[in-house]
N, C-alpha and C positions, 0 to 999 in steps of 0.2 A: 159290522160297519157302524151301528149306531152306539157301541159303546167305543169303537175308537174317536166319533168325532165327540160323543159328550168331554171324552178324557182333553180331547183337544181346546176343546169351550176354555175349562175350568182354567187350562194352562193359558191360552191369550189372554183369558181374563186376567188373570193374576200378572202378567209381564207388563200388559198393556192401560191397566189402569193403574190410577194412584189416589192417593188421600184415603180418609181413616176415620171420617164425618160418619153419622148417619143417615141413611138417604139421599147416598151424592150421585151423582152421575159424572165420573172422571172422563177424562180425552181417553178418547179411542182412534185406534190407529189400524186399519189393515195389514197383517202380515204376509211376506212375501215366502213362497213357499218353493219358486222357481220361473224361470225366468231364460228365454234364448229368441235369439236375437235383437235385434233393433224394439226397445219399449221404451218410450219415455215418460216424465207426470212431473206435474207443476201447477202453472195457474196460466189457464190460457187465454185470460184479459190480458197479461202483460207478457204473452208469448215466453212466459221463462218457464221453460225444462230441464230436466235434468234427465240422465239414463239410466235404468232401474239395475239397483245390486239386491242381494239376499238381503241385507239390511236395511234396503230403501224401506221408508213408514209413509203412508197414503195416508193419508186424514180430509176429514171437510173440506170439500169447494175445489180438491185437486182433480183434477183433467188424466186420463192415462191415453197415451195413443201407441200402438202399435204398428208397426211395417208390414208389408206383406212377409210372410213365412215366418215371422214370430210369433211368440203365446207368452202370457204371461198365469200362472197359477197364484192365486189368493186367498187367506182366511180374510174374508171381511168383517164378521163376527164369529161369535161363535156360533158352532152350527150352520156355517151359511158358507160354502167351499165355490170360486169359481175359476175357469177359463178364461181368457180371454184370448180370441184370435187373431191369428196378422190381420191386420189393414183395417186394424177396430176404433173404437175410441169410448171410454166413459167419462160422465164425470160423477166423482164421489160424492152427493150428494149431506147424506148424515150416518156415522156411525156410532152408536152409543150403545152405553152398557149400564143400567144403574144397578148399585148395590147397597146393602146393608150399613154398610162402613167395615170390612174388616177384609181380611186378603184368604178366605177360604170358599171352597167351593161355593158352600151355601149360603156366603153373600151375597151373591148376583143375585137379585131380582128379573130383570127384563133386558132385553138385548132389541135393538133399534137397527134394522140398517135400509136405507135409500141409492139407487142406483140411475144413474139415464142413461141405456145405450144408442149416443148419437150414431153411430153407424157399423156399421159387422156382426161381430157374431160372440154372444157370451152363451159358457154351459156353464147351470149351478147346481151345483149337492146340497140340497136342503134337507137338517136335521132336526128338528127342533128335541128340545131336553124334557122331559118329565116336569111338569110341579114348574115350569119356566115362560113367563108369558115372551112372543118372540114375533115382531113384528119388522119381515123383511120385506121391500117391495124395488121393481125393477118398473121403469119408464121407458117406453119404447116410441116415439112418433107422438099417435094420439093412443098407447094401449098404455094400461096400469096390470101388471103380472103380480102375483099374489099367493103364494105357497102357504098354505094351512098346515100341510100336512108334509110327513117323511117323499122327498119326491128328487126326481134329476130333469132337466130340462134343459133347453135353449133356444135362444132368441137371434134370430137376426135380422138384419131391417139395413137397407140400401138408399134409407132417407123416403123414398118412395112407396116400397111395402114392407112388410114388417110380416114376419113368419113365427110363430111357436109351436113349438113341439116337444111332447113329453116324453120320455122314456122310462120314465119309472115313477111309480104315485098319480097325484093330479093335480094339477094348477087351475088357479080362479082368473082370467082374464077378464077387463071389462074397456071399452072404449066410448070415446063421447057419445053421448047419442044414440047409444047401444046398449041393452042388458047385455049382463055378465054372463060367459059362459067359461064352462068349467072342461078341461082338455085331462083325457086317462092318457093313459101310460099306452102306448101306440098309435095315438093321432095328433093332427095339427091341426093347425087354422092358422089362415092367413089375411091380412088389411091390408088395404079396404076389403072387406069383406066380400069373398064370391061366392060363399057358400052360407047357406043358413046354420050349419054347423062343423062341429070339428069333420075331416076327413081322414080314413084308415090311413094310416104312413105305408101301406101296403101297395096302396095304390096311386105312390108317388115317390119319384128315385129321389128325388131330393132330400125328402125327409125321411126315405130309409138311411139313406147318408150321415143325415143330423141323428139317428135314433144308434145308429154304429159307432159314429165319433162320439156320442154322450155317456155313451155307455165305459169307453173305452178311458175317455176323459176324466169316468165318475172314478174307476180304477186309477188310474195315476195319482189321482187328488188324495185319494183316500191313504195310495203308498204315499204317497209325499209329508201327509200327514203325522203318519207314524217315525218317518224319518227324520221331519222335522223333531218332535215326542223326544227320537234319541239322542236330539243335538244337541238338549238343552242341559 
């Protein structure tokens, strides 16, 4: 798994950046990796949307909302794979990539990506590369989510409360007013906070739910991935 998404890294990087400087940080764009049903993304100050194809490009300040019973699958950067489910909505915050100046693996320097899920439900594959500094972060409500480390996970939050749960690795949550606690690979926590700490996903059908669908979700990203790989 982790040498199919580095291969992947190297490959968005190279598509999705441009210029030949030293030390630039080119536009970055989200690739679409799959897509069924009703998705749209735009700019939702001036309500223009548009409907997502395999070629749609997500970039800074765009909006994506989903329908009920559609998903949308994404490389945001590299190393950073997600879902997104019916009746969701994000906005793309910042996605960046800085490099050396040249179009080879080993230009990239650092990779950047910012998320807010205003409402529903996103699972992400978190990879990070060797030797690659990689700072991804999702916004949920009032929670900031924060993957260190190789991990799968997902969020959902109905504007009211806000669920995380890990399935694989560990994630750093921190919210206002609150130390940061850190969620392994079989538990949640959920805001406003009922519990002092994370809880077994064992002892709640919910989030065996979310720990089955993320599992299941991290598999399709990963095939998706590679078939994306072959298309190019």
């Amino acid at each position: 798994m982790r040498h199919l998404v580095i291969a992947v890294s190297i490959a968005i990087c190279s598509l999705l950046s441009t210029g030949c400087s030293k030390s630039i940080t080119p536009a970055t764009s989200a690739t679409v990796l799959s897509v069924r049903g009703k998705v749209l993304f735009g700019n939702a100050q001036q309500n223009d949307f548009q409907p997502f194809t395999l070629k749609s490009r997500i970039r800074d300040g765009d909006t994506v909302r989903s329908s009920g019973g559609a998903f949308l699958d994404l490389a945001l950067i590299p190393g950073a794979l997600a879902q997104l489910s019916g009746d969701s909505e994000i906005d793309i915050q910042e996605l960046k990539i800085t490099k050396d100046g040249n179009d080879t693996a080993g230009g990239m320097r650092d990779r950047t990506g910012r998320i807010r899920l205003n409402r529903g439900k996103i699972v992400v594959l978190f990879i990070p590369s060797d030797g690659l500094a990689s700072q991804f972060v999702i916004t949920a409500s009032e929670l900031t989510i924060k993957p260190d480390s190789a991990c799968l996970f997902c969020v959902r939050s109905d504007r009211t409360t806000t669920r995380v749960t890990c399935a694989k690795g560990n994630i750093n949550v921190s919210a206002e007013a609150q130390p940061p606690v850190t969620i392994a690979a079989g538990y949640f926590q959920e805001w406003p906070n009922k519990a002092a700490k994370a809880v077994a996903a064992a002892d709640d059908a919910t989030a065996q739910i979310d720990i089955a669908e993320s599992l299941e979700s991290g598999e399709r990203l990963q095939d998706e991935t590679s078939d994306w790989l072959n298309r190019r």
